[in-house]
N, CA and C atoms of all chains as a GROMACS GRO file, in nm:
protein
  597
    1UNK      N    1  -1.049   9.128   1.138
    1UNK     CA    2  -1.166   9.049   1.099
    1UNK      C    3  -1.125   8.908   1.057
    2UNK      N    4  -1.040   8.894   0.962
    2UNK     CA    5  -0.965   8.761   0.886
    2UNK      C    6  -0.914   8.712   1.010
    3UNK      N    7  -0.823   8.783   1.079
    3UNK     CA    8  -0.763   8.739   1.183
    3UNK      C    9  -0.826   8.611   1.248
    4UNK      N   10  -0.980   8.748   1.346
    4UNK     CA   11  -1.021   8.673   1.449
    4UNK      C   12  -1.069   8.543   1.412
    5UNK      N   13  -1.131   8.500   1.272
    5UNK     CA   14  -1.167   8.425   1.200
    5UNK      C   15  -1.082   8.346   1.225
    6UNK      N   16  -0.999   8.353   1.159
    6UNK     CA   17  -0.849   8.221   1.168
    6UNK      C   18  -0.892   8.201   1.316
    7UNK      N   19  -0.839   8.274   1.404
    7UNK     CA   20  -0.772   8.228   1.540
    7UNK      C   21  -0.960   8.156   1.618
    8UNK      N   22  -1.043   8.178   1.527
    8UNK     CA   23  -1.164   8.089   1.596
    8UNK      C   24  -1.188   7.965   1.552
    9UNK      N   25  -1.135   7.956   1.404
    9UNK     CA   26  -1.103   7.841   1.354
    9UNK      C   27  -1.009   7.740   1.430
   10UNK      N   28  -0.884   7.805   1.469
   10UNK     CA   29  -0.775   7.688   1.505
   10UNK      C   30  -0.822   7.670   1.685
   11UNK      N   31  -0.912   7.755   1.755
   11UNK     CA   32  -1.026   7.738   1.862
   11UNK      C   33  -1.079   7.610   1.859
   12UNK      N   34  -1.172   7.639   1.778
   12UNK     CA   35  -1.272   7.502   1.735
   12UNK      C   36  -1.196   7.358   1.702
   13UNK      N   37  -1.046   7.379   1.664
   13UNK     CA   38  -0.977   7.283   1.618
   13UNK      C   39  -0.944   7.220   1.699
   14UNK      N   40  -0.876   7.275   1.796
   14UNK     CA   41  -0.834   7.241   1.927
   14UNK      C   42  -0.928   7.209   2.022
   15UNK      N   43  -1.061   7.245   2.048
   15UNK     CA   44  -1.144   7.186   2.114
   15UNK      C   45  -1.225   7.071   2.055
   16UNK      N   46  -1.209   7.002   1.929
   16UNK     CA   47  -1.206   6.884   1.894
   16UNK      C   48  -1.111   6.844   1.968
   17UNK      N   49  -0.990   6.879   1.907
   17UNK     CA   50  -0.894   6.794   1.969
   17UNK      C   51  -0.873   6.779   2.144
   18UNK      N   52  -0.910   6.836   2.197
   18UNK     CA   53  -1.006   6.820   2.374
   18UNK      C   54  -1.064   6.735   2.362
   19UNK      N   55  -1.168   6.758   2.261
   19UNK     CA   56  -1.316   6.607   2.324
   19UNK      C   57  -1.217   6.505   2.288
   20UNK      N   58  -1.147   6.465   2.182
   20UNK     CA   59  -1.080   6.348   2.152
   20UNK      C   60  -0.989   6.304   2.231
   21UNK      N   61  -0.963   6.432   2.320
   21UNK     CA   62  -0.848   6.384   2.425
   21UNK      C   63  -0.940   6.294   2.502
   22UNK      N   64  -1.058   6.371   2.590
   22UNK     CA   65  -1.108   6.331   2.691
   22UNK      C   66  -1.195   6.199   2.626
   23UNK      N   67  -1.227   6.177   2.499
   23UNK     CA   68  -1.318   6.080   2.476
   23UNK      C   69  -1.245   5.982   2.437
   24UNK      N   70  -1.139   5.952   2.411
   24UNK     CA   71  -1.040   5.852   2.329
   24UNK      C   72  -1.049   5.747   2.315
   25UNK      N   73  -1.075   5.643   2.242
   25UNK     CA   74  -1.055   5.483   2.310
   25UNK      C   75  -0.968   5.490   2.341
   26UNK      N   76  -0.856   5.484   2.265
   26UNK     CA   77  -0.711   5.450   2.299
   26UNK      C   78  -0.578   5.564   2.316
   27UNK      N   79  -0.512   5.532   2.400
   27UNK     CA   80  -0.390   5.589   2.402
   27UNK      C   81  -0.379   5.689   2.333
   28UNK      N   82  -0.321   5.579   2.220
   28UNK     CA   83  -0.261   5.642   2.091
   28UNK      C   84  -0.355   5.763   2.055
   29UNK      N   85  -0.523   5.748   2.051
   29UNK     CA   86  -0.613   5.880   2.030
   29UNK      C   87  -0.576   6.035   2.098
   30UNK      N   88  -0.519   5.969   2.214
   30UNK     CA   89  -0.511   6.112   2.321
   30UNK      C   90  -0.374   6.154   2.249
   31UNK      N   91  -0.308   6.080   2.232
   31UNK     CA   92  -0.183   6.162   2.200
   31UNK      C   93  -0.169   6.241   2.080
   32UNK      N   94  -0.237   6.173   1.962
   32UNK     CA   95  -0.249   6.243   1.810
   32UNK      C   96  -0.374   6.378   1.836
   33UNK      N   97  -0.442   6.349   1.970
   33UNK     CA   98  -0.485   6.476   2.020
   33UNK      C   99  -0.404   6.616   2.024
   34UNK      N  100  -0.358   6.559   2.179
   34UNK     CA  101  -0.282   6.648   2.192
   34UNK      C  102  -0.203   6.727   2.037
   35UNK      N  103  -0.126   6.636   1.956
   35UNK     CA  104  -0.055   6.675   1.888
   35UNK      C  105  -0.102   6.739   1.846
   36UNK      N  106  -0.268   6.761   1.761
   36UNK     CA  107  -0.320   6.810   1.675
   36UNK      C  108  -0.345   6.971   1.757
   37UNK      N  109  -0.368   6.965   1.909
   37UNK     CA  110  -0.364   7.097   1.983
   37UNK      C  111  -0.268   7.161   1.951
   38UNK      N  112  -0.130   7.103   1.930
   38UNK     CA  113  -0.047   7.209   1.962
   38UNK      C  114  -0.003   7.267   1.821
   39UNK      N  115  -0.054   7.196   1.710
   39UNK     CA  116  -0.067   7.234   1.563
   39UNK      C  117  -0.146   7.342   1.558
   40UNK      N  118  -0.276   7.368   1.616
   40UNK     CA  119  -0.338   7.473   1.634
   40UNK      C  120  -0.268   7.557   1.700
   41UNK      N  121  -0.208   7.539   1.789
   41UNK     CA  122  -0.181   7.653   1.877
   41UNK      C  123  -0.027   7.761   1.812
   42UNK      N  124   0.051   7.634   1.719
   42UNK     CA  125   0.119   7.696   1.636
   42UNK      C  126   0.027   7.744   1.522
   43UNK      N  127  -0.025   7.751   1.464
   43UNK     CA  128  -0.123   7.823   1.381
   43UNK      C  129  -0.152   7.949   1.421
   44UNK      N  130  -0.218   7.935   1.520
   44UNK     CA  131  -0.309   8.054   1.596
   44UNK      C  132  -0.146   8.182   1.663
   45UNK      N  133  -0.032   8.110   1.681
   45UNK     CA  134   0.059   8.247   1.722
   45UNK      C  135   0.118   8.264   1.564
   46UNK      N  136   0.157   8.203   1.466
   46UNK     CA  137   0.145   8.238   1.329
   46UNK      C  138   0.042   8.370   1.263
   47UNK      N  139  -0.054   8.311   1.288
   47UNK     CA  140  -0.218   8.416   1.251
   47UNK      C  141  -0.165   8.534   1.302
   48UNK      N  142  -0.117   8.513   1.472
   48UNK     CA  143  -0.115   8.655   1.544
   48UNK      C  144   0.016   8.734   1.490
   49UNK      N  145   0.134   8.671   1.440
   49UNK     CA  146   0.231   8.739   1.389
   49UNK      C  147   0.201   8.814   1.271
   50UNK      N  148   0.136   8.718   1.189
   50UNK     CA  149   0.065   8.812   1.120
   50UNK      C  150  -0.013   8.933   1.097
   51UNK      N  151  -0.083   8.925   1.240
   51UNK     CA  152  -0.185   9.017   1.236
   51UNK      C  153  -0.104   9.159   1.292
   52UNK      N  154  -0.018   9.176   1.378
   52UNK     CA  155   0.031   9.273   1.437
   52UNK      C  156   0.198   9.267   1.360
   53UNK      N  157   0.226   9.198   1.319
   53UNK     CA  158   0.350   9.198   1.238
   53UNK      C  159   0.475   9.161   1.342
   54UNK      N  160   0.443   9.195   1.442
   54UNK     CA  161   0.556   9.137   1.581
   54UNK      C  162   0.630   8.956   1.512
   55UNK      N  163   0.793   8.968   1.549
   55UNK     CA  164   0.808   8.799   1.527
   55UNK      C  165   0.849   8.779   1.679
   56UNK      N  166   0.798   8.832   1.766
   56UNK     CA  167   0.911   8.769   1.914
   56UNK      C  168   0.860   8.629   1.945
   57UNK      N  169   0.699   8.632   1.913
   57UNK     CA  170   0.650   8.493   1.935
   57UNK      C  171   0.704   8.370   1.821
   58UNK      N  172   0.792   8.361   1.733
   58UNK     CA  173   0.756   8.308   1.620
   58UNK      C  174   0.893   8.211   1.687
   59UNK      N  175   0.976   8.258   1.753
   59UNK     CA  176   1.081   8.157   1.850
   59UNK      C  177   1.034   8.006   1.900
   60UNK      N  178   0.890   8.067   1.957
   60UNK     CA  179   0.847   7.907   2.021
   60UNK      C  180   0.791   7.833   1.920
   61UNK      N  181   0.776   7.860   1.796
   61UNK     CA  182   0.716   7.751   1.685
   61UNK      C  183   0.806   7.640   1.717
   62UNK      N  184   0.922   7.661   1.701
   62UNK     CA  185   1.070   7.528   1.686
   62UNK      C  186   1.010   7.471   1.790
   63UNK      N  187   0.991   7.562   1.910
   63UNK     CA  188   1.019   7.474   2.052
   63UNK      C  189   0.853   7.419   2.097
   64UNK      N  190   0.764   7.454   2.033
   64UNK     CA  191   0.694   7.369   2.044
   64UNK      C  192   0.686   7.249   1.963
   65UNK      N  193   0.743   7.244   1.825
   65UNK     CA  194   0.754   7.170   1.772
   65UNK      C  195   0.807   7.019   1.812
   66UNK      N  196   0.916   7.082   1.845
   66UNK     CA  197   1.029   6.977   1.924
   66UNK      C  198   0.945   6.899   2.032
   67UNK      N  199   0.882   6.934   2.126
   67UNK     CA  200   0.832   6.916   2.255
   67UNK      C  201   0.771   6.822   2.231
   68UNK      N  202   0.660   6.864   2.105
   68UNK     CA  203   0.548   6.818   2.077
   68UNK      C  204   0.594   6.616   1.956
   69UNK      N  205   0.698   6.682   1.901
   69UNK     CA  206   0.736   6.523   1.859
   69UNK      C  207   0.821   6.462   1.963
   70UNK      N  208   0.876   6.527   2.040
   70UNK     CA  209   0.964   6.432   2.174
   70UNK      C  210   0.811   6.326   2.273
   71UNK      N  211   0.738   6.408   2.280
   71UNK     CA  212   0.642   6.352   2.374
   71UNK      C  213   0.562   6.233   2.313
   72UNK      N  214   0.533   6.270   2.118
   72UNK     CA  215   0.492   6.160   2.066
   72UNK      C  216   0.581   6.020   2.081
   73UNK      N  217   0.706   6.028   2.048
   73UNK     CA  218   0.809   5.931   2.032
   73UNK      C  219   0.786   5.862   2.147
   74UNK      N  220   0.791   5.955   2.311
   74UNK     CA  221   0.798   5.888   2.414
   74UNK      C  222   0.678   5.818   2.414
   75UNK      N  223   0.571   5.869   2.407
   75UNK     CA  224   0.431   5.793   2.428
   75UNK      C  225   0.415   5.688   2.340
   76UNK      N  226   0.491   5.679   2.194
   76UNK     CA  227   0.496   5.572   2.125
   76UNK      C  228   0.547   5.442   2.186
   77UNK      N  229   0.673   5.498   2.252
   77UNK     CA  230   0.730   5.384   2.312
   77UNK      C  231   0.696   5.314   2.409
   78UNK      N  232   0.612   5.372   2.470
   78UNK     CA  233   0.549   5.364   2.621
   78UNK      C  234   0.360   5.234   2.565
   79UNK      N  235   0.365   5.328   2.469
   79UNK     CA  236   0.222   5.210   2.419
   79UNK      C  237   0.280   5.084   2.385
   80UNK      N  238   0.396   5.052   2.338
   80UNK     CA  239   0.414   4.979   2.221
   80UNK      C  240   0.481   4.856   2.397
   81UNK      N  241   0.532   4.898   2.460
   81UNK     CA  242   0.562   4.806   2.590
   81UNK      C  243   0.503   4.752   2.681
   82UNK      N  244   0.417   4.834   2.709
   82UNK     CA  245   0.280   4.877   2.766
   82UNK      C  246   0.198   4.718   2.659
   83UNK      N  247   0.156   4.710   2.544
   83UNK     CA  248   0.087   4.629   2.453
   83UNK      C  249   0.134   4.527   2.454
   84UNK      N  250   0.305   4.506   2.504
   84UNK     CA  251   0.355   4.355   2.489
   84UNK      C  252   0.331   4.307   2.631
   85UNK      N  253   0.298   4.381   2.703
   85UNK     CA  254   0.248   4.339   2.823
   85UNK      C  255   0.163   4.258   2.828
   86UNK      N  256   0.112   4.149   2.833
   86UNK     CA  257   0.002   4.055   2.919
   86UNK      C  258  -0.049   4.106   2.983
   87UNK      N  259  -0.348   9.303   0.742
   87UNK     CA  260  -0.338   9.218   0.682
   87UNK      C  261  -0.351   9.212   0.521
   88UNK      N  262  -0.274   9.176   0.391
   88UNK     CA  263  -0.278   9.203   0.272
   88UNK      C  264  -0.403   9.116   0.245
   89UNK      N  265  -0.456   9.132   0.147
   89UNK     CA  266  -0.542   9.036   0.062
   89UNK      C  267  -0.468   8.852   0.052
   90UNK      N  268  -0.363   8.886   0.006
   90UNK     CA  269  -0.298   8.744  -0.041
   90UNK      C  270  -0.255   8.665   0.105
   91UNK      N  271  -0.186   8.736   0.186
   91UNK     CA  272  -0.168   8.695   0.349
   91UNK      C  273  -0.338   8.621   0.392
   92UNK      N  274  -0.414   8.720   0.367
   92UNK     CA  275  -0.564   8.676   0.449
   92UNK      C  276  -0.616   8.545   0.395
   93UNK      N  277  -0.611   8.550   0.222
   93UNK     CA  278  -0.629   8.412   0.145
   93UNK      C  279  -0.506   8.297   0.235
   94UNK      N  280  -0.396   8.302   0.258
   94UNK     CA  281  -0.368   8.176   0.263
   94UNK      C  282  -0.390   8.151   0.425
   95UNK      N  283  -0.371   8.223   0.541
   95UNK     CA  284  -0.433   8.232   0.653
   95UNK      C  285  -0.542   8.185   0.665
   96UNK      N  286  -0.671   8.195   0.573
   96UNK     CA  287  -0.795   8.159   0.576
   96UNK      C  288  -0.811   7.972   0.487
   97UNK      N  289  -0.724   7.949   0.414
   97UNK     CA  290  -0.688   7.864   0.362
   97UNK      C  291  -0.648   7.725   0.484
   98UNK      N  292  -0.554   7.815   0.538
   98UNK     CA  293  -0.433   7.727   0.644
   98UNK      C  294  -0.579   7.706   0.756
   99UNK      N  295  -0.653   7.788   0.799
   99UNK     CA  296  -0.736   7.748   0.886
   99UNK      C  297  -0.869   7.659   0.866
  100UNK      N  298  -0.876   7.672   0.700
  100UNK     CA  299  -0.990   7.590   0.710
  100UNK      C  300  -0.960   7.442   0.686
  101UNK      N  301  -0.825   7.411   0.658
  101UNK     CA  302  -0.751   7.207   0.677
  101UNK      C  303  -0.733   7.239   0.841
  102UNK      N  304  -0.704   7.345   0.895
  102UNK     CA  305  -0.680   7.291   1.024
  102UNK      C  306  -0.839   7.240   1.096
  103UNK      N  307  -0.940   7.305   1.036
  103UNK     CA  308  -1.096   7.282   1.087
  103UNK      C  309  -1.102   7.128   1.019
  104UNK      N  310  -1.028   7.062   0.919
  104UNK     CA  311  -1.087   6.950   0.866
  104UNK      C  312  -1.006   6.901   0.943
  105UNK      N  313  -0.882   6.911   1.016
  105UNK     CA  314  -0.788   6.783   1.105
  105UNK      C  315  -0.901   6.766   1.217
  106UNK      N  316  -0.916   6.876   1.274
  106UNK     CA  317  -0.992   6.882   1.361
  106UNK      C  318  -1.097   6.751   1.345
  107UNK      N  319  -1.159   6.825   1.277
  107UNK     CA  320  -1.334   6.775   1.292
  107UNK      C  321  -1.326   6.567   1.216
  108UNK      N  322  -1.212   6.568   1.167
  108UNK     CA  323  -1.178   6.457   1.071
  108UNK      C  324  -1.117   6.370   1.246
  109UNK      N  325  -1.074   6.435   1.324
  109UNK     CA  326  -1.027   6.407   1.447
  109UNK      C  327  -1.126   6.368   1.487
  110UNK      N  328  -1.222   6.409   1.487
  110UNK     CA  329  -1.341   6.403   1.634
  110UNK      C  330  -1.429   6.285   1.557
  111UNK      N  331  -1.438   6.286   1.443
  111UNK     CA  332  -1.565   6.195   1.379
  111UNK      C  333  -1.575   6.106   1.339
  112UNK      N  334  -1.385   6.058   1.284
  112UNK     CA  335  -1.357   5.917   1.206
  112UNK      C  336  -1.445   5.817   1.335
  113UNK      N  337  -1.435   5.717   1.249
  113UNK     CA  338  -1.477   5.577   1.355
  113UNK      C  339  -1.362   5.523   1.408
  114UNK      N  340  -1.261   5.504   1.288
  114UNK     CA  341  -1.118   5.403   1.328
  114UNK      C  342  -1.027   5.501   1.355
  115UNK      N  343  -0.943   5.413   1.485
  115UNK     CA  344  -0.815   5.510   1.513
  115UNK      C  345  -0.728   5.504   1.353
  116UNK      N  346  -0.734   5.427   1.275
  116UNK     CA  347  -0.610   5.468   1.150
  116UNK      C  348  -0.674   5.614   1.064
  117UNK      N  349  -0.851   5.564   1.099
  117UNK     CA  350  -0.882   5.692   0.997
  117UNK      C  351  -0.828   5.825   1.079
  118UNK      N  352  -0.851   5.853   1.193
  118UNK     CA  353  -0.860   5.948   1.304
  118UNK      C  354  -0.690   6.006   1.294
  119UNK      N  355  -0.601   5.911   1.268
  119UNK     CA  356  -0.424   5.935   1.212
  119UNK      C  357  -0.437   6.018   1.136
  120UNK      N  358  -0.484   5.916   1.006
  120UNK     CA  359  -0.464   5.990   0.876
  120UNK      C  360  -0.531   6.123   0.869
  121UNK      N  361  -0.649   6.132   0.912
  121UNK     CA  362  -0.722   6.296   0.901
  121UNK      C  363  -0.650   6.350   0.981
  122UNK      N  364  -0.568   6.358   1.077
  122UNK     CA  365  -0.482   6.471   1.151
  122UNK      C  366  -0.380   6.520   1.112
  123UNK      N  367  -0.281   6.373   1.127
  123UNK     CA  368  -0.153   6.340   1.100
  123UNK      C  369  -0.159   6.447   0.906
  124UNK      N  370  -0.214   6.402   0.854
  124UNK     CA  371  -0.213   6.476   0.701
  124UNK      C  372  -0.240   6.655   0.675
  125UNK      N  373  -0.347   6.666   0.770
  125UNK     CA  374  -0.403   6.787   0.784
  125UNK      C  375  -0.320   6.882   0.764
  126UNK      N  376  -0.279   6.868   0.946
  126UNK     CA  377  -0.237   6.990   1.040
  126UNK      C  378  -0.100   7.013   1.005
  127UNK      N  379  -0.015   6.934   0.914
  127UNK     CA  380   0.094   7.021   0.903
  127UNK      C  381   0.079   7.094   0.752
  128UNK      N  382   0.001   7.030   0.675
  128UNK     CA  383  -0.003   7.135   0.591
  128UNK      C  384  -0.080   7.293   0.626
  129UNK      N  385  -0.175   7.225   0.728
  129UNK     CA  386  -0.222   7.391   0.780
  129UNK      C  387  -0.166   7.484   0.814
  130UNK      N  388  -0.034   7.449   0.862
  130UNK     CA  389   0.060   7.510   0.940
  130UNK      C  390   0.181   7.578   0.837
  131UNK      N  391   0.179   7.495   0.702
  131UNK     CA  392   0.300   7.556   0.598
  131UNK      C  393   0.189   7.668   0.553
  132UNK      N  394   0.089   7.649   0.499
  132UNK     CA  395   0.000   7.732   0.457
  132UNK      C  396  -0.010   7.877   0.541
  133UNK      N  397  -0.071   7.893   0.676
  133UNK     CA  398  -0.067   7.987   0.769
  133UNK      C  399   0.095   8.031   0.779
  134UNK      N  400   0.177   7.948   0.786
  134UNK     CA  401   0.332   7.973   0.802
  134UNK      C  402   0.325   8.086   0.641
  135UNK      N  403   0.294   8.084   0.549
  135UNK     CA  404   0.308   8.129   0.415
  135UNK      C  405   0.233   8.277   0.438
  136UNK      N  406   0.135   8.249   0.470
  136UNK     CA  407   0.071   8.390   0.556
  136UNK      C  408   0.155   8.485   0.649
  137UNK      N  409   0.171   8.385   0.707
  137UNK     CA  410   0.258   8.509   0.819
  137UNK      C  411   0.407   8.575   0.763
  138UNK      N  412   0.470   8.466   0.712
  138UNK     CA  413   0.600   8.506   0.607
  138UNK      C  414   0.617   8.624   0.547
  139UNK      N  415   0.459   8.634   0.496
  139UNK     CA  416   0.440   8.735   0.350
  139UNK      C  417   0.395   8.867   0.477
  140UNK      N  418   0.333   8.853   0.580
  140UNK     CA  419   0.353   8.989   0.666
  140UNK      C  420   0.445   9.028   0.718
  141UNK      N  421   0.551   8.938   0.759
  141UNK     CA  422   0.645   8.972   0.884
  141UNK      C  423   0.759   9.009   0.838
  142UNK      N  424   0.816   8.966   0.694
  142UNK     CA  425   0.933   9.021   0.620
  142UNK      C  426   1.032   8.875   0.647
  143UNK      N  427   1.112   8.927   0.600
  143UNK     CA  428   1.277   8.829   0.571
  143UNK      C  429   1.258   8.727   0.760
  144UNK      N  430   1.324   8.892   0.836
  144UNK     CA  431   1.295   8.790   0.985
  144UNK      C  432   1.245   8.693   1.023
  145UNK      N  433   1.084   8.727   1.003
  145UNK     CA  434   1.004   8.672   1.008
  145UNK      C  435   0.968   8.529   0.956
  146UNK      N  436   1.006   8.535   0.859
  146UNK     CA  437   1.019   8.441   0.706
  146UNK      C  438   1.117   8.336   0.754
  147UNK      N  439   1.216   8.383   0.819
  147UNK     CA  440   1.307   8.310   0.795
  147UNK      C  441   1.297   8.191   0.927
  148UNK      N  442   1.265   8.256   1.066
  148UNK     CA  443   1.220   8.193   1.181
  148UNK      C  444   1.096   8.113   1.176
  149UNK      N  445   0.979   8.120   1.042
  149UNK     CA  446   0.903   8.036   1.002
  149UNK      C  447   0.927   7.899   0.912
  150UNK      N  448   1.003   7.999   0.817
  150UNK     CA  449   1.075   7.862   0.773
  150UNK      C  450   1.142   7.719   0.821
  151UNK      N  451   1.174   7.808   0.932
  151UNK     CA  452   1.273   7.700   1.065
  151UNK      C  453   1.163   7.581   1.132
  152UNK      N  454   1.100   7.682   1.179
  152UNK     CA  455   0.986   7.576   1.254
  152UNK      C  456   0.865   7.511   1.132
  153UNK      N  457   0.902   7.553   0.998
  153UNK     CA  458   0.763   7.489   0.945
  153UNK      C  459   0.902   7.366   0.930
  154UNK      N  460   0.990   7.364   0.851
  154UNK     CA  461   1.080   7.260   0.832
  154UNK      C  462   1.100   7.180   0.951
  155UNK      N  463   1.115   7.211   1.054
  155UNK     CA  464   1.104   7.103   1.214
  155UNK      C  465   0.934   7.048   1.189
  156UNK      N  466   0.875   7.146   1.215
  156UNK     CA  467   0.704   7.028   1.164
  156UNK      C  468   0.711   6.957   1.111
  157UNK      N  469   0.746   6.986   0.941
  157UNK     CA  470   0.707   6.863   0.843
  157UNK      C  471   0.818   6.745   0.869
  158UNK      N  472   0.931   6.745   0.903
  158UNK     CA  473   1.005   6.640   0.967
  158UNK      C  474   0.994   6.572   1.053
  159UNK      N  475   0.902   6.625   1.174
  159UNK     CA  476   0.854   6.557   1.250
  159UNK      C  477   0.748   6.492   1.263
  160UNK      N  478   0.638   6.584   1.255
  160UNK     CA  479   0.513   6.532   1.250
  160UNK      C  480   0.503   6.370   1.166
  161UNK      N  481   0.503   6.377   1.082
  161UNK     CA  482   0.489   6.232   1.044
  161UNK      C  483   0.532   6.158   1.059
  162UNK      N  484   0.650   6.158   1.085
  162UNK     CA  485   0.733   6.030   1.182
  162UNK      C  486   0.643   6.017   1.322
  163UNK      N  487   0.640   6.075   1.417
  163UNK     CA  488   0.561   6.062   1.515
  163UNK      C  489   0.382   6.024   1.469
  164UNK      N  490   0.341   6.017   1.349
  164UNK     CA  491   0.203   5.987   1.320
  164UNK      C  492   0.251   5.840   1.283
  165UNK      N  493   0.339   5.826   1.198
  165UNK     CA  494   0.369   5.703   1.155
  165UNK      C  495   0.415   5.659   1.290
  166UNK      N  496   0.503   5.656   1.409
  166UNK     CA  497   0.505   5.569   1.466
  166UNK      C  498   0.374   5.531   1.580
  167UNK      N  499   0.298   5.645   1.555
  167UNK     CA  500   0.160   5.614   1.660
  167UNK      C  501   0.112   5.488   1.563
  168UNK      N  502   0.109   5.450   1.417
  168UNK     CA  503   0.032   5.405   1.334
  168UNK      C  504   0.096   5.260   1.371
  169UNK      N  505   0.210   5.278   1.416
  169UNK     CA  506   0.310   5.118   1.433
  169UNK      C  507   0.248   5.090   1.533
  170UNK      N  508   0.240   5.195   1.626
  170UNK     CA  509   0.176   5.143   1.776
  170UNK      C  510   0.056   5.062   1.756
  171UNK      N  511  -0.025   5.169   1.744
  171UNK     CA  512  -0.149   5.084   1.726
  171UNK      C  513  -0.189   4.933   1.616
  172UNK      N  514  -0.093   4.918   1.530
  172UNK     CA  515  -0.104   4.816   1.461
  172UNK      C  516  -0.035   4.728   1.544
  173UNK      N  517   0.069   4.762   1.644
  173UNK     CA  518   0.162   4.624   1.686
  173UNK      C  519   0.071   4.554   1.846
  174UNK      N  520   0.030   4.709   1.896
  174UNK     CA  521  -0.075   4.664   1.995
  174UNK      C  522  -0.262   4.642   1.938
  175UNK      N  523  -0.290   4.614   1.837
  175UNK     CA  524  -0.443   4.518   1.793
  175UNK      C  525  -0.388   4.503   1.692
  176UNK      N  526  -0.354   4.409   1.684
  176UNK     CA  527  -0.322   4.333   1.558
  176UNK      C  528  -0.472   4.316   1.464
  177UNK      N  529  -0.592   4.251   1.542
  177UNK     CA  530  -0.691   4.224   1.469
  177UNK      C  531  -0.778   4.332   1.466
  178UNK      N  532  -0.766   4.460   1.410
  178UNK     CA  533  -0.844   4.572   1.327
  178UNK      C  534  -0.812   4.583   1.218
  179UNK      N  535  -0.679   4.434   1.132
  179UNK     CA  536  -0.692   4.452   1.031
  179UNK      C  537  -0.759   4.276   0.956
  180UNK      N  538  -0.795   4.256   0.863
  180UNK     CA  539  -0.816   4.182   0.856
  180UNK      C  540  -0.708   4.060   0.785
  181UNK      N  541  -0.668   4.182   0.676
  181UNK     CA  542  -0.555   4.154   0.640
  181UNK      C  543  -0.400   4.224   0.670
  182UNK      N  544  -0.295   4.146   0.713
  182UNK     CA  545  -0.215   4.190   0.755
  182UNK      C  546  -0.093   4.207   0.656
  183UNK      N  547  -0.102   4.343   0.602
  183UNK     CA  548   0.018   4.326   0.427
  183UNK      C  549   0.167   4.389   0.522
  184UNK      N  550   0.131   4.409   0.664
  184UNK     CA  551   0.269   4.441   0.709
  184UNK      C  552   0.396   4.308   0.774
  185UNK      N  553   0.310   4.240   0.773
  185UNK     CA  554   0.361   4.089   0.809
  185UNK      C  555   0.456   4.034   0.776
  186UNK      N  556   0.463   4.020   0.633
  186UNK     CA  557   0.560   3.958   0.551
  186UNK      C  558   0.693   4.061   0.505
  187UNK      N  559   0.691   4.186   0.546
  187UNK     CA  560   0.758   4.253   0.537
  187UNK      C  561   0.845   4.313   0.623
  188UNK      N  562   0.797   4.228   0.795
  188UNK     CA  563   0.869   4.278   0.860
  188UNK      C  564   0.902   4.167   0.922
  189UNK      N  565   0.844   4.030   0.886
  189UNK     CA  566   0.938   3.879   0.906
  189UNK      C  567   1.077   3.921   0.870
  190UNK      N  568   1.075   3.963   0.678
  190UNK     CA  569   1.175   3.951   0.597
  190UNK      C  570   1.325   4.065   0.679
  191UNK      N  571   1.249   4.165   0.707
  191UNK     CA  572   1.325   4.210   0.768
  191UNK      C  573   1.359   4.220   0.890
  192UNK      N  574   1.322   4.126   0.962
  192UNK     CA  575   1.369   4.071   1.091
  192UNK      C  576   1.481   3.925   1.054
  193UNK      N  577   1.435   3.879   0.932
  193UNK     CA  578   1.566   3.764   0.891
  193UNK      C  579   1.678   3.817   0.842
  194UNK      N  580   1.656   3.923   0.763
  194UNK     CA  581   1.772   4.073   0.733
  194UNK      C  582   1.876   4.066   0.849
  195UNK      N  583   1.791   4.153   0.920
  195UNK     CA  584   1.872   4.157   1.035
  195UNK      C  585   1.928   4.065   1.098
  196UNK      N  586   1.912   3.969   1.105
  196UNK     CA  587   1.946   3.806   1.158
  196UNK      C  588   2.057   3.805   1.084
  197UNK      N  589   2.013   3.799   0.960
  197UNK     CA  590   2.129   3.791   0.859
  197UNK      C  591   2.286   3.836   0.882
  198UNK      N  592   2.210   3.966   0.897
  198UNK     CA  593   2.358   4.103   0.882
  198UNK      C  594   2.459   4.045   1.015
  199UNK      N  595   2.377   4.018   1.158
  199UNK     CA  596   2.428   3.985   1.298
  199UNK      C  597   2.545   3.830   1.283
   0.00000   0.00000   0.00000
């Protein structure tokens, strides 16, 4: 019950963070999107470890983690060159 | 699920509903940072605290890992989206208090070279 709750919560979270992808002004919006997706999506396999007690999923927290600040950094860099552009 | 697990699970999900929705509604991209960028990793130590307290030591301990990679990361990557967007529109602020602080330390550096 608590569970499904959580995992409809970090749902709804992430499909904000959709419209904000698709609606963005800027760049920078889509990307703190994304990021905020994959915060949910670590949430939501958290919830599920919880709920069934299993940790096999609890491996990809790091590795989404990682992914998810490698891609910010890159996209940082990419706006910020991209802006000195004329 | 225990009572105390479900409290902070239910806890951790309802800042992740405010990154969210704080995501979708601000007006300004700095507000739209700060409501995410702040949120979602505490949502994530919180729910991480949940799952800890079900899964045992193992469990605990492979959370610990990745909540410590989050909070190290995440904000560096919010803070440098925040550089971005300040270095590409300069004029969404009116006043610029980052200016004089990063002359000084661009003459720093001049300096040190």
């Amino acid at each position: 019950m608590i569970a499904t709750l959580t995992i409809a919560a970090f749902v709804v979270t992430a499909t904000c963070a959709a419209i904000r992808l698709v609606r963005g002004p800027s760049l920078a919006d889509r990307v703190i999107a994304l990021d905020v997706a994959l915060v949910s999506l670590m949430g939501a396999i958290a919830v599920h470890a919880a709920e069934t007690g299993t940790t096999t999923y609890l491996d990809l927290l790091v590795v989404i983690a990682m992914v998810g600040f490698t891609a910010t950094v890159a996209a940082t860099r990419f706006i910020e060159h991209e802006g000195a552009r004329p | 699920m225990s009572p105390i697990a479900a409290t902070f699970a239910a806890v951790g999900a309802a800042t992740a509903l405010l990154a969210g929705v704080g995501l979708l509604r601000f007006a300004t991209a700095y507000a739209r940072f700060h409501a995410a960028g702040k949120a979602s990793p505490v949502a994530f130590l919180v729910v991480a605290a949940a799952a800890a307290i079900e899964t045992g030591w193992s469990g605990a301990a492979r959370l610990a890992v990745a909540a410590v990679a989050l909070v190290l990361t995440l904000p560096v990557g919010v803070h440098l989206l925040f550089r971005a967007v300040h270095r590409t529109t300069p004029r969404a602020m009116t006043i610029d208090e980052l200016a004089a602080a990063e002359s000084s330390a661009r003459r720093a550096g001049e300096g040190r070279r």
